[in-house]
C-alpha positions as CSV (number, residue, x, y, z in Angstrom):
1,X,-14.4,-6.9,10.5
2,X,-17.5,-6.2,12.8
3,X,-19.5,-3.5,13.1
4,X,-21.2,-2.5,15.8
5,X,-24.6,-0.2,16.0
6,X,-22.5,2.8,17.6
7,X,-19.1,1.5,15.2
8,X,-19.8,5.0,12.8
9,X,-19.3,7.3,15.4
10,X,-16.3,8.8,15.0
11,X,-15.4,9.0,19.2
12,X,-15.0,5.1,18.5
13,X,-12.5,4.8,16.0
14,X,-9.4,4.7,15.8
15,X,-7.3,7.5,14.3
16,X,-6.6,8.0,10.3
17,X,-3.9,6.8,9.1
18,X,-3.5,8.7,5.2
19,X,-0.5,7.1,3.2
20,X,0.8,9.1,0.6
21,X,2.3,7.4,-2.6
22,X,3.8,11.0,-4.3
23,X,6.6,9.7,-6.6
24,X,4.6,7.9,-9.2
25,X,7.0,5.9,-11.1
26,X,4.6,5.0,-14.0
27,X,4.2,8.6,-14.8
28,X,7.2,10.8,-17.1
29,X,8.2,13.9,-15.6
30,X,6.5,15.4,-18.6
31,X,3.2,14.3,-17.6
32,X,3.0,16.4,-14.4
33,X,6.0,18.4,-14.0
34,X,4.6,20.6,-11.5
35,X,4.0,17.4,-9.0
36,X,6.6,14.8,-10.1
37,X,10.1,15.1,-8.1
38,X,13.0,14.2,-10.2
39,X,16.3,14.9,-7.8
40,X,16.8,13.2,-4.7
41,X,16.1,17.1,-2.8
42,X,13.0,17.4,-4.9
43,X,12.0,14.1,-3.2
44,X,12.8,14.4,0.1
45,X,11.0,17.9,0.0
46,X,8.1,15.8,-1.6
47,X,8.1,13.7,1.6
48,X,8.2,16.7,4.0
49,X,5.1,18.7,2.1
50,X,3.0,15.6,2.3
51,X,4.0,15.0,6.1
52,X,3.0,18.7,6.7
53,X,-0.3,18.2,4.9
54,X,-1.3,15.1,7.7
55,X,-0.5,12.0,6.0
56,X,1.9,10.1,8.2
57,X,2.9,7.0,5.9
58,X,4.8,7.6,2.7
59,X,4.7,4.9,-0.2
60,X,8.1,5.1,-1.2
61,X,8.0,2.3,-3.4
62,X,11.6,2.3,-4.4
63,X,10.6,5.2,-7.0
64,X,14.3,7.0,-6.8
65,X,15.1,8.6,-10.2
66,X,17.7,8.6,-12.0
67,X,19.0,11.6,-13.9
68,X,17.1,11.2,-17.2
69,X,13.7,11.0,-14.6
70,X,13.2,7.3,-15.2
71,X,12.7,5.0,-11.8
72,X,15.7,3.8,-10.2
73,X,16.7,0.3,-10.3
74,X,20.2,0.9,-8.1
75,X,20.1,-0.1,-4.4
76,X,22.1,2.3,-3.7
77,X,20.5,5.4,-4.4
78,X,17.0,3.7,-2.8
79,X,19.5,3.5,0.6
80,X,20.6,7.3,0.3
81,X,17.2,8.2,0.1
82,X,15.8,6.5,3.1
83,X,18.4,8.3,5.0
84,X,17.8,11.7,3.5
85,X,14.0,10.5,4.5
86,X,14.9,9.6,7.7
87,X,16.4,12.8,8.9
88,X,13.8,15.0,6.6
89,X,10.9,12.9,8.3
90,X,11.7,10.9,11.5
91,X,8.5,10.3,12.3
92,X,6.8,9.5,8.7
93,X,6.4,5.8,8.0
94,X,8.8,4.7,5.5
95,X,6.9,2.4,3.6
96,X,8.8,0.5,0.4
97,X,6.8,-0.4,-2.3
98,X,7.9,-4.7,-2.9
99,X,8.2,-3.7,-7.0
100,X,11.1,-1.8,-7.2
101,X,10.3,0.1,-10.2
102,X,7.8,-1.2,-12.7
103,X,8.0,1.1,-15.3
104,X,9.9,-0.1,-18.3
105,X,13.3,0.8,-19.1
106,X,13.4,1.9,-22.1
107,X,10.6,2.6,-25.0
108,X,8.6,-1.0,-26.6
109,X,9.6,-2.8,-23.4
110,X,7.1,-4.4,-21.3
111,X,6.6,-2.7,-18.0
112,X,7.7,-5.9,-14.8
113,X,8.8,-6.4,-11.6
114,X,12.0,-7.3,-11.1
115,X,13.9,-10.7,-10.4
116,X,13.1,-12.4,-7.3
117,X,16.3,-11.9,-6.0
118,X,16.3,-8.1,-6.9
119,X,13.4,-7.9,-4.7
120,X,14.3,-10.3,-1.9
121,X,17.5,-7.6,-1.6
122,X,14.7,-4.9,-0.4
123,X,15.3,-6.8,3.4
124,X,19.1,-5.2,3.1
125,X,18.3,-1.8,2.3
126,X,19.7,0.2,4.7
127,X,18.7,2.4,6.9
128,X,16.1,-0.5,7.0
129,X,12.0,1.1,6.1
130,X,9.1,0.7,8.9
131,X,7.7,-1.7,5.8
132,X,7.9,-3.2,2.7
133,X,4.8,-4.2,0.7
134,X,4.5,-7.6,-0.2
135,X,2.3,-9.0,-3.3
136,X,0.7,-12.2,-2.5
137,X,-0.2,-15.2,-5.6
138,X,1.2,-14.4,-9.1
139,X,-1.4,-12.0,-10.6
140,X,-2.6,-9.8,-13.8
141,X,-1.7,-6.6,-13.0
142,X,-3.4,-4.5,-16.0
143,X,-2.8,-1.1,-14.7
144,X,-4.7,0.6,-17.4
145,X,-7.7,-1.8,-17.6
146,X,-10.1,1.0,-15.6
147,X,-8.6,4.0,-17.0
148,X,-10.7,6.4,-19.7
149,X,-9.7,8.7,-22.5
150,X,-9.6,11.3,-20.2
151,X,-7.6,9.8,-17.5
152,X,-4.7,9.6,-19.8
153,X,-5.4,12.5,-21.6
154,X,-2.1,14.3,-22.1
155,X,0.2,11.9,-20.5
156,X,2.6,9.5,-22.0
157,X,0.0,6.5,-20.7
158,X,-2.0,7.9,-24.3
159,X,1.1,6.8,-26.6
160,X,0.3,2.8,-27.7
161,X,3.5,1.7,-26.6
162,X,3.1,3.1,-22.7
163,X,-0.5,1.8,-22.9
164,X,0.4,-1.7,-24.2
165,X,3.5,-2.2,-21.4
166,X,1.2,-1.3,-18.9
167,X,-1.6,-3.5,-19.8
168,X,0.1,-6.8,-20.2
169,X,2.2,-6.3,-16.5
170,X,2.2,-8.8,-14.2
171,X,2.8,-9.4,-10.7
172,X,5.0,-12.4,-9.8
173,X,4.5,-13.6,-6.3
174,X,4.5,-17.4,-5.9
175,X,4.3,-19.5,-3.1
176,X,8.3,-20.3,-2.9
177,X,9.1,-16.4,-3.0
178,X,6.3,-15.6,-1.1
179,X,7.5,-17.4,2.1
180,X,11.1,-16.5,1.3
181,X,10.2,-13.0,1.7
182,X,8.3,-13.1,4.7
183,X,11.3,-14.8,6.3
184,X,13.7,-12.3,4.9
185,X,11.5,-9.2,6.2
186,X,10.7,-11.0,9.8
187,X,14.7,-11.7,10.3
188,X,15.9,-8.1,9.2
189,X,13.0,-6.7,11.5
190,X,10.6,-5.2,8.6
191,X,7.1,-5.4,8.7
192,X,5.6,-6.7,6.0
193,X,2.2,-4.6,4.5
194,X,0.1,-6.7,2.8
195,X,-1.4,-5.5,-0.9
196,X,-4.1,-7.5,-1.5
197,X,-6.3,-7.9,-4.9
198,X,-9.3,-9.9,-3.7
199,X,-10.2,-12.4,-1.2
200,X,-8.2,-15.2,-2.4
201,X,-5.0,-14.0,-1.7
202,X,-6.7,-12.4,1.9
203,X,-7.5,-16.3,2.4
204,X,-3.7,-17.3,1.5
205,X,-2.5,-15.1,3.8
206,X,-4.5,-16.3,6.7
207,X,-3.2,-19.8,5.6
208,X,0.5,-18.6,6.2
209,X,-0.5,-17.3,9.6
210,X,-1.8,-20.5,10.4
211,X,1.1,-22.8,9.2
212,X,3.2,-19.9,11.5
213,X,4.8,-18.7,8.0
214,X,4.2,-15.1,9.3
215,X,3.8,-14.5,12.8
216,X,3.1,-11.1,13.5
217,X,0.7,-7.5,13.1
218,X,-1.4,-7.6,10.0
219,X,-1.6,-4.4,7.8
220,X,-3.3,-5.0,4.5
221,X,-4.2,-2.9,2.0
222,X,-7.2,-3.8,-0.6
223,X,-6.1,-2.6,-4.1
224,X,-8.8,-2.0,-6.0
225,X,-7.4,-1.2,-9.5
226,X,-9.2,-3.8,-12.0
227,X,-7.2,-5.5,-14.3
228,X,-6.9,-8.9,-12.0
229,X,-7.7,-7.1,-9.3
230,X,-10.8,-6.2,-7.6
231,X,-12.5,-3.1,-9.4
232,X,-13.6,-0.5,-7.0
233,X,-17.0,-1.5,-6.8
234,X,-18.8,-1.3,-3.2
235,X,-20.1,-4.9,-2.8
236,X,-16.8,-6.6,-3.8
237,X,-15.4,-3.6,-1.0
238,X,-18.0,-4.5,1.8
239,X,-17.1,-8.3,1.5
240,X,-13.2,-8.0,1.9
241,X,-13.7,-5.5,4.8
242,X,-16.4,-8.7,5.9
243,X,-13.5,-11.0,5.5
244,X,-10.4,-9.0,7.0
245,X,-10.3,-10.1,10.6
246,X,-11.1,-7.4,13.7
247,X,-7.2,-7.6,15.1
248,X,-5.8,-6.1,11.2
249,X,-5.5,-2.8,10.1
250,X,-6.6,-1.7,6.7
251,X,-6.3,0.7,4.0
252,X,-8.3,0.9,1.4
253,X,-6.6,1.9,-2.6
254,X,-8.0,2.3,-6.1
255,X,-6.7,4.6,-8.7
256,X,-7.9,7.7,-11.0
257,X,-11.3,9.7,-9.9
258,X,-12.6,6.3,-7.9
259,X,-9.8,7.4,-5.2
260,X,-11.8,10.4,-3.7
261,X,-14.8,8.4,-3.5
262,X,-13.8,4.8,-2.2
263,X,-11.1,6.9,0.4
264,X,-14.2,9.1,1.9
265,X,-16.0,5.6,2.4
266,X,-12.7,4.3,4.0
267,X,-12.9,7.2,6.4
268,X,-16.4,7.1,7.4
269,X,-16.1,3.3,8.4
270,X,-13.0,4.1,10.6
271,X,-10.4,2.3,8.1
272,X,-7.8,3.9,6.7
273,X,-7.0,6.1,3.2
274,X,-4.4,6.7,0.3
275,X,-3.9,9.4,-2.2
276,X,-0.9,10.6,-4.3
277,X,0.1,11.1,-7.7
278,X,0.9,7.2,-8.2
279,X,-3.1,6.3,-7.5
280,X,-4.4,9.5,-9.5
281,X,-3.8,12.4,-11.3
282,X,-6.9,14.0,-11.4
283,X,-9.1,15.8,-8.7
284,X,-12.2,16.9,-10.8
285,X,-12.7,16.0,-14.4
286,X,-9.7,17.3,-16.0
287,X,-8.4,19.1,-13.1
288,X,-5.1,17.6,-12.3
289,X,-4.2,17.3,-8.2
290,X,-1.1,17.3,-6.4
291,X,-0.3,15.0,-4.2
292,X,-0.3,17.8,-1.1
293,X,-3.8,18.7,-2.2
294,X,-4.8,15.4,-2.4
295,X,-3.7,14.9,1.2
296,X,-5.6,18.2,2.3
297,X,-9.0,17.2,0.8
298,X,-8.6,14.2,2.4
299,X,-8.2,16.1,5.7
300,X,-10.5,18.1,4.9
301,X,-13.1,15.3,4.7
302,X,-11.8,13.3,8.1
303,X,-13.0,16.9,9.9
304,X,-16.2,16.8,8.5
305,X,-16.8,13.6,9.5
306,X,-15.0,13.9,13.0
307,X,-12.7,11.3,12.6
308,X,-9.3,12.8,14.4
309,X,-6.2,12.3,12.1
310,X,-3.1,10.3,13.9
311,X,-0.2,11.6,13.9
312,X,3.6,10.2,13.3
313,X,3.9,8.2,16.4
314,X,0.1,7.3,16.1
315,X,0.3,6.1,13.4
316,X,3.1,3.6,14.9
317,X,1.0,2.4,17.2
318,X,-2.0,1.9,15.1
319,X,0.2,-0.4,12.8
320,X,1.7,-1.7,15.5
321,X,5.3,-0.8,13.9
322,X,8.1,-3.2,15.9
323,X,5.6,-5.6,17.6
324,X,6.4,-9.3,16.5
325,X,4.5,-12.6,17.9
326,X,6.0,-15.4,19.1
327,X,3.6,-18.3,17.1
328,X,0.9,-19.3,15.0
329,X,-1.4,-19.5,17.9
330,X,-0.7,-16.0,19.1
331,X,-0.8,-14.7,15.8
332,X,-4.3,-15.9,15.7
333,X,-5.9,-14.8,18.5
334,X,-4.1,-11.3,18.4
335,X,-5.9,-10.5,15.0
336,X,-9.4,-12.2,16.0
337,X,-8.4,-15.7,13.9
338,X,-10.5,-18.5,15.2
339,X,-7.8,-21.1,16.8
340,X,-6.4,-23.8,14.6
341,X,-8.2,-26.8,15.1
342,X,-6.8,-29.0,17.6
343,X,-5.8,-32.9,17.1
344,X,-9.5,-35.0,17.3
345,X,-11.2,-31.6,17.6
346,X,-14.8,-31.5,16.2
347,X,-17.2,-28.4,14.9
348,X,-15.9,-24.9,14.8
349,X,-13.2,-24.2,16.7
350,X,-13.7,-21.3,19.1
351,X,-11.6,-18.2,20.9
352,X,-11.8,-18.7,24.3
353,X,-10.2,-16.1,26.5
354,X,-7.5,-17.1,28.9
């Protein structure tokens, strides 16, 4: 992305954007039970809170409960909750995590994505979500890799067992499913988001758009959580923001007490921020956050700064929620892309405008 001597000011960005990811599925009901929606009401309320507080895209990430409070693995309660979502918050983004649920089944058991086919099922959900997430390249996924004695403090992620499922997850996300996927989402009219680790997987994707794999809007997030993937530290930030071309839109994640920091760096450039229970618990050291009061510091920051918040149909726009392209070359030059390389073509190929 370029920036511009006047690209800070916040009359020149575009609007925020805040995603909310409330549910949490790694977390126990016991671990926050004053934040952590069990019932499908309890959920949908969730939804409308955090829509009231200004954030405009909810991570929904598949996190239904079941009874006992552990994530949800049945489609079918995932589709009843997108249409208690629907009608809650019309004009929220309904944004479905790609995992399903991660967190382990029962106690000793590794904490994993599901099957392939599990997750290729996410294009059938109906009513069918704004987006799903998509995971690009097979990938560590150590959740608890950056997290201290005191993040954990008094949550079930302190019991060895939690700790050790969580720190040997894995993303699986090769190039057969991968493409799959994509063709799945683009033929049931889903956009995909794009969570990104580092820049090798923000180099595959380009690859994909190039081959006309995925034709369409790119929304990426940069998930900054260590353990495989980029750690939240500013230089490894400024260089995928470097590499993320002008046309995309981007939101910036990390977990635990980075959040506040990296998300007030996110708004000042005129990108785009997440909060919620499933990035952090914490506000200050030891002082556990809501998700809603995540949300309203975050406001609270965008105001200081001047940067105007988007609303529900904004936010639409800004992700460009329905548009679809028509090829490879289009794709390109609607995200900034330099051309593919024609047939005998020499040196670097350039835009040139029509």
């Amino acid at each position: 992305m370029n920036f511009m001597d006047d690209s800070l000011f916040p009359e020149n960005q575009e609007k925020l954007v805040i995603t909310v990811a409330p549910y949490g599925p790694e977390w126990e009901p016991a671990d926050f039970p004053e934040d952590i929606a069990v019932t499908m009401a309890e959920q949908v309320q969730k939804a409308v809170d955090c829509y009231n507080a200004g954030a405009t895209v909810v991570h929904v990430h598949v996190h239904a409960r079941d009874a006992d409070g552990k994530g949800s693995k049945r489609l079918s309660m995932f589709n009843e909750l997108l249409a208690r979502l629907r009608d809650a918050v019309p004009d929220m983004i309904l944004q479905v995590g790609g995992s399903i649920s991660f967190s382990p089944e029962s106690e000793g058991e590794q904490a994993k994505w599901l099957s392939d086919d599990t997750r290729h099922r996410l294009a059938e959900l109906s009513p069918k979500p704004d987006q799903v997430t998509i995971a690009i390249n097979t990938t560590q996924m150590n959740v608890v890799e950056l997290m201290s004695e005191d993040d954990v403090a008094g949550s079930s992620f302190a019991r060895p067992d939690v700790h050790e499922a969580y720190r040997e997850m894995t993303v699986p996300a090769g190039p057969a499913w991968v493409e799959e996927h994509l063709r799945r989402l683009s033929g049931a009219g889903i956009q995909p988001h794009f969570q990104l680790a580092n820049i090798p997987q923000l180099e595959t994707v380009e690859r994909l758009i190039r081959r006309g794999v995925y034709t369409g809007p790119l929304n990426v997030t940069w998930v900054a959580i260590g353990g495989g993937f980029d750690g939240p530290n500013p230089y490894n930030m400024m260089e995928f923001i470097r590499r993320v071309p002008d046309g995309a839109c981007l939101t910036l994640e990390t977990l635990m007490r980075n959040v506040l920091p990296i998300n007030t760096m996110a708004i000042a450039m005129g990108l785009h921020a997440r909060c919620g229970i499933e990035d952090t618990l914490w506000g200050r050291k030891g002082q556990r956050m809501t998700s809603v009061r995540q949300i309203e510091q975050t406001v609270r920051i965008a105001r200081e700064l001047g940067r105007e918040l988007a609303d529900g149909k904004e936010a639409r726009r800004i992700y460009k929620i329905g548009e679809t392209y028509r090829s490879a070359d289009e794709t390109l030059a609607k995200l900034g892309y330099a051309p593919n390389r024609k047939v005998g073509e020499r040196g670097v190929p350039l835009r040139v405008a029509a």
